[in-house]
C-alpha positions in Angstrom: -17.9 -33.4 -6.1 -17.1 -30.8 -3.6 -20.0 -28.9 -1.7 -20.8 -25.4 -2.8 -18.4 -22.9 -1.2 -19.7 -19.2 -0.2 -18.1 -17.9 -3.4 -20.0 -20.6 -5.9 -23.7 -19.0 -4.3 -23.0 -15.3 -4.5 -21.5 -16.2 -8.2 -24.7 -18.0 -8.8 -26.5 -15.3 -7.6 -24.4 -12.4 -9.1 -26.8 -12.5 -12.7 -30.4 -11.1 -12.9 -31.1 -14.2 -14.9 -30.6 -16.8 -12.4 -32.0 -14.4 -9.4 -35.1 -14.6 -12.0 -35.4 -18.0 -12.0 -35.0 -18.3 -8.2 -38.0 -16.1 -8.1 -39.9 -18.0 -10.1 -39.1 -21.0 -8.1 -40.2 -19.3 -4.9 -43.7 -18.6 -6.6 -44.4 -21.7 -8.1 -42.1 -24.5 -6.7 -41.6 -27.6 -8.9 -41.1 -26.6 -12.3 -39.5 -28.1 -15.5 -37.5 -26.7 -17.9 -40.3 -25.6 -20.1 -42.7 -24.3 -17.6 -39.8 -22.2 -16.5 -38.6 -21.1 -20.1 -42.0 -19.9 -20.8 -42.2 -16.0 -20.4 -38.5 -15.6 -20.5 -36.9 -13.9 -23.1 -33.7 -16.9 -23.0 -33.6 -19.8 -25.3 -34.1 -23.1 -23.7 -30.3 -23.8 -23.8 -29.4 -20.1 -21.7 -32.0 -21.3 -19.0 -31.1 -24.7 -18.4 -27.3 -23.4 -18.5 -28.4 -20.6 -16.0 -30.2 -23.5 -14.2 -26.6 -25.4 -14.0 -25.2 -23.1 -12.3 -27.8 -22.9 -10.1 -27.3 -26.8 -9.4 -23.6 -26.3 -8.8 -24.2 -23.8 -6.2 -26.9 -26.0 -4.5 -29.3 -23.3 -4.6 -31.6 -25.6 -7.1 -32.3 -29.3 -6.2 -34.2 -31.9 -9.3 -36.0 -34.5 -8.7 -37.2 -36.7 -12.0 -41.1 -37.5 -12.7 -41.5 -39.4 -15.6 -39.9 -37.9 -18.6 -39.4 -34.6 -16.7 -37.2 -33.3 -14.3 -38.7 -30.8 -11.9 -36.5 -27.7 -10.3 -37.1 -27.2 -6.7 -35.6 -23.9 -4.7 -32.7 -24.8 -2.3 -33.2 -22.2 0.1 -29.9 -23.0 2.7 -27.7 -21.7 1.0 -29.5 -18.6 1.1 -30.5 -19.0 5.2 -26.4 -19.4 5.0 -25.3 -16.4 3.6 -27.9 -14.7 5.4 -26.3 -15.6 9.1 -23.3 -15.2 8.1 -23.1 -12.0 6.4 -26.5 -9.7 6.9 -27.1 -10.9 10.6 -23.8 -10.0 12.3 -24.6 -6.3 11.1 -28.0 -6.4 11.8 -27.1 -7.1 15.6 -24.7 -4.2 16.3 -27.5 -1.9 14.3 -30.4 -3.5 16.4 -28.0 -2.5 19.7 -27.6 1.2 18.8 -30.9 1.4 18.6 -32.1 -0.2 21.8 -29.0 1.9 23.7 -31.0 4.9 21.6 -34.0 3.9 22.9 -33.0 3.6 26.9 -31.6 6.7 26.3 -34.1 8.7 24.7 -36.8 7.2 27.4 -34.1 7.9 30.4 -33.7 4.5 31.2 -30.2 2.9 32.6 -28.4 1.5 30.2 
């Protein structure tokens, strides 16, 4: 199986249901199906299809206890997507505001 490509995690990421359950993993790492279908207005079958998806994009690891398998945020892919696409324009913003800075204060650029 190929590795998750940048297209896979924003696809994942595109649907309010699955940013849900990312949520709920960041609150309250470790869950299983249930614990995670409880609340949610989904049938089991939506959430652990949701939950799939999540899997394929690597944004959701497993691990099996017993009779249960427990959901665990991936949180990467995420770092990933953030480095590539949010920091490079956070960098040219951050300059324009130190060059504002300098100049508002007098200082030599």
């Amino acid at each position: 199986m190929n590795p998750p490509d940048d297209d896979d995690i924003f696809k994942a990421l595109a649907d309010s249901s699955r940013r849900r359950l990312l949520d709920r993993l960041h609150a309250t790492d470790g869950q299983s199906l249930a614990e995670l279908c409880a609340g949610l207005d989904m049938t089991r079958q939506a959430v652990a299809k949701h939950l799939a998806i999540l899997e394929a994009a690597n944004l959701v690891a497993t691990r099996r206890q017993g009779r249960e398998k427990r959901h665990f945020l991936n949180p990467v892919p995420i770092h990933g997507i953030a480095e590539r696409w949010i920091r490079k324009f956070e960098q040219q913003r951050l300059a324009v505001l130190a060059a504002l800075k300098q100049s508002l204060e007098g200082e030599d650029p």
